[in-house]
C-alpha positions in Angstrom: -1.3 -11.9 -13.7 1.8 -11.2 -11.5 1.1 -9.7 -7.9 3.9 -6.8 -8.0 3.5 -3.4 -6.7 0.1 -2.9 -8.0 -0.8 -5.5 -5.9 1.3 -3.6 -2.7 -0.2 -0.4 -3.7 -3.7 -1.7 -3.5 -3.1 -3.2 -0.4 -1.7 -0.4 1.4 -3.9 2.5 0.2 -7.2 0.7 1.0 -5.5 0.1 4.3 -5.2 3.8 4.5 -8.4 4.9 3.7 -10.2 2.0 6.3 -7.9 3.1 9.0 -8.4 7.1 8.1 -12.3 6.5 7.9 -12.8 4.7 10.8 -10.0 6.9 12.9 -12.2 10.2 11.9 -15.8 8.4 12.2 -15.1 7.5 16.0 -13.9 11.1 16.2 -17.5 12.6 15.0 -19.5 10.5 17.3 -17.3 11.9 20.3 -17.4 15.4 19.5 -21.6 14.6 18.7 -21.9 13.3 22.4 -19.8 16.3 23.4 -21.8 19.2 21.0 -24.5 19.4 24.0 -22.2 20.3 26.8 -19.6 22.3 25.3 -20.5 25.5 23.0 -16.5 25.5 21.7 -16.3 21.8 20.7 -19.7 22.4 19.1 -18.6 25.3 16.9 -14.9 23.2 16.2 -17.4 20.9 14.8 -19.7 23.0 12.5 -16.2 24.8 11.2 -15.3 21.5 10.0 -18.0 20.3 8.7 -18.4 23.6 6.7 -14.8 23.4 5.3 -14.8 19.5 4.2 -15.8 20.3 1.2 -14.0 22.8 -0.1 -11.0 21.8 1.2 -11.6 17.9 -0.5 -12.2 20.0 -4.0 -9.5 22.3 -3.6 -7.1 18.8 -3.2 -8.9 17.2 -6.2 -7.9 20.5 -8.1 -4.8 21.1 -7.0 -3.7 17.3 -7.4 -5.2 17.2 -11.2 -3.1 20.7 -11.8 -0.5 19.3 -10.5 -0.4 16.2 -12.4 -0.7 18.1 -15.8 2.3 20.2 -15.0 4.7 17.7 -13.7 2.9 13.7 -14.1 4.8 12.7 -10.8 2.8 10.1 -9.8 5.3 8.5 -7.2 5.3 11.9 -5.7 1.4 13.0 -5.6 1.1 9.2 -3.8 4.2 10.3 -1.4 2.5 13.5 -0.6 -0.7 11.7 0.8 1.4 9.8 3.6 3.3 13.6 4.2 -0.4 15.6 4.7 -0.7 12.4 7.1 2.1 12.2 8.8 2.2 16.4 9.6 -1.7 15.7 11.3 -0.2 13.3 13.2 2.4 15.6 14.2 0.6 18.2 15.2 -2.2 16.1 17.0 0.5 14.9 19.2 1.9 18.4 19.8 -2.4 19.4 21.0 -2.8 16.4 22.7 0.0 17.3 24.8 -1.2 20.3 25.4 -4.6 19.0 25.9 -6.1 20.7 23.2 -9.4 19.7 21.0 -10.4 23.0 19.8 -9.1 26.3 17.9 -7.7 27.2 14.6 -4.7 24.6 14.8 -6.7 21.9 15.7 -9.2 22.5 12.6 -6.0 23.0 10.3 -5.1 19.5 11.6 -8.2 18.1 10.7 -8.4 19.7 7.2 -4.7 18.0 6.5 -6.2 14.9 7.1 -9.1 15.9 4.5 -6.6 17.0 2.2 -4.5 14.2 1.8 -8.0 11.8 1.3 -9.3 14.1 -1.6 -5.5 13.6 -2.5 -5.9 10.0 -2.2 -9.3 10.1 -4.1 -7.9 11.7 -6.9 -5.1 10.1 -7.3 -6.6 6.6 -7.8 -8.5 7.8 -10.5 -6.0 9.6 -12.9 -3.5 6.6 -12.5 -6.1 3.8 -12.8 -2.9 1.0 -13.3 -1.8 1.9 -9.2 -4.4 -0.2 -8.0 -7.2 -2.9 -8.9 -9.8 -0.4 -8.2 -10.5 3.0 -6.6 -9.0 2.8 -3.1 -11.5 4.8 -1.4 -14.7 3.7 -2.9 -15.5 0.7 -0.8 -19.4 0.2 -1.5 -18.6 0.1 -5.0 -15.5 -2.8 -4.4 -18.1 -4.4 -2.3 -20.6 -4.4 -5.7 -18.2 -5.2 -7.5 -16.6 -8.5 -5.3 -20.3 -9.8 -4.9 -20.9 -9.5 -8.3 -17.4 -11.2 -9.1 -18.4 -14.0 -7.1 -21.5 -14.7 -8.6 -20.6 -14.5 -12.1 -17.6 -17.0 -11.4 -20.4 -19.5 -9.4 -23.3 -19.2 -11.8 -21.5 -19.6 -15.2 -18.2 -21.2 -16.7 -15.4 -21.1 -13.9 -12.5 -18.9 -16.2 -8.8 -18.1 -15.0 -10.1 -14.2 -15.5 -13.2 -14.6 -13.3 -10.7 -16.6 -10.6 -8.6 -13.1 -10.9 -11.2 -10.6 -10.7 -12.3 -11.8 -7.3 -8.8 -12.2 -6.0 -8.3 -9.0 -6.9 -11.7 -7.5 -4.9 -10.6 -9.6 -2.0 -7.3 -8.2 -1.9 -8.8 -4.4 -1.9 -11.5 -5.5 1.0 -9.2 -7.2 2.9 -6.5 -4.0 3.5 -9.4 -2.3 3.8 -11.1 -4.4 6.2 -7.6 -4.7 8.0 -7.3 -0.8 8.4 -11.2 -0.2 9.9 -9.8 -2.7 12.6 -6.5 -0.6 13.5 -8.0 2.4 13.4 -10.9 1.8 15.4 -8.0 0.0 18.1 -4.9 2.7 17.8 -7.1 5.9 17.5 -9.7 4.3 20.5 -6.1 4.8 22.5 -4.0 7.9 20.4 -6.8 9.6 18.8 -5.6 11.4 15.6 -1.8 11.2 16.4 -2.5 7.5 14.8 -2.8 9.4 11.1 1.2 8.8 11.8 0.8 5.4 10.7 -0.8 5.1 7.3 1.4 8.1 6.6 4.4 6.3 7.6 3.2 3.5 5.8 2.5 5.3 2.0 5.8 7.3 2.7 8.0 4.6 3.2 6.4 2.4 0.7 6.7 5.1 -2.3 10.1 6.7 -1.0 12.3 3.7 -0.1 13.6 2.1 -3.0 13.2 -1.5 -3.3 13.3 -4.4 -5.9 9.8 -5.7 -7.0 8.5 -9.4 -6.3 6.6 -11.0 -8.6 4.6 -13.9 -7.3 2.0 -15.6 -9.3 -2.1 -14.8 -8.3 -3.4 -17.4 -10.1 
């Protein structure tokens, strides 16, 4: 097997989704600690909850519409780092201003949401962009430890080897964006969405000549 772009892909999106995650989990336990003291941060935080999702199944829709009409794959992958990029945007423009409530700041938070149901989908209708689902970690984790085992506890095969290389590679970017985001957004909060969707917008936009090199 050749590590080429499905091995970049797979890298870069599970990097994404840890760095997203994490980034958006440390933002639910602050505005939890905050919900007691301050009714408007409380409400901000029951309006997004509501609107998760619908807004995560109106991406899936809208993502497998658009696919049907068009099959742009390179650019449903290059909208994911745009939805990104315009959070980050606009979470720099609030926390400017000092702002952490009110209709903009739930749009911003719903972009975010958007470009993960986005991401979701995505994975699934073009199944060759990646080893595995990019935003499914429990079931990577399954399937690495089950990988493992198979390769330790019967006849060592070249396939086997593979398989678990390829789990480690998915785990790893993962693994690799949980420990940026929970760094950057501890220090930028949600203007750090700028960099995964730097990242997938540079990566699927920029033209560039594939490497092969050999996982085996």
């Amino acid at each position: 097997m050749k590590r080429d772009t499905v091995f970049y892909s797979s890298l870069i999106m599970n990097f994404s989704a840890g760095f997203v995650d994490t980034s958006t989990f440390i933002l639910q336990e602050i505005l939890w600690f905050l919900r007691t003291n301050y009714r408007t941060v409380r409400n901000c935080m029951i309006l997004s909850i509501s609107s998760v999702f619908p807004v995560f199944i109106l991406a899936v829709i809208l993502t497998r519409k658009i696919d049907s009409l068009y099959k742009n794959e390179k650019g449903i992958f290059e909208s994911i780092g745009i939805f990104l990029i315009g959070a980050g945007c606009i979470a720099f423009l609030l926390k400017q201003n000092q702002i952490a409530t009110g209709f903009v700041y739930h749009s911003m938070l719903m972009l975010i949401v958007f470009s993960m149901g986005i991401q979701n989908t995505a994975t699934r209708l073009y199944t060759n962009s990646a080893f595995a689902p990019t935003t499914v970690m429990t079931g990577n984790v399954t399937k690495a430890i089950l990988d493992f085992f198979s390769y330790i506890s019967t006849k060592h095969t070249l396939e086997k080897l593979v398989e678990i290389k390829k789990s480690l590679v998915l785990l790893t970017g993962f693994l690799i964006g949980c420990i940026f985001g929970n760094l950057i957004s501890d220090w930028f909060g949600l203007v750090s969405m700028l960099i995964p969707g730097v990242l997938i917008s540079v990566y699927y936009t920029v033209p560039s000549k594939k490497t092969y090199l050999s996982l085996q």
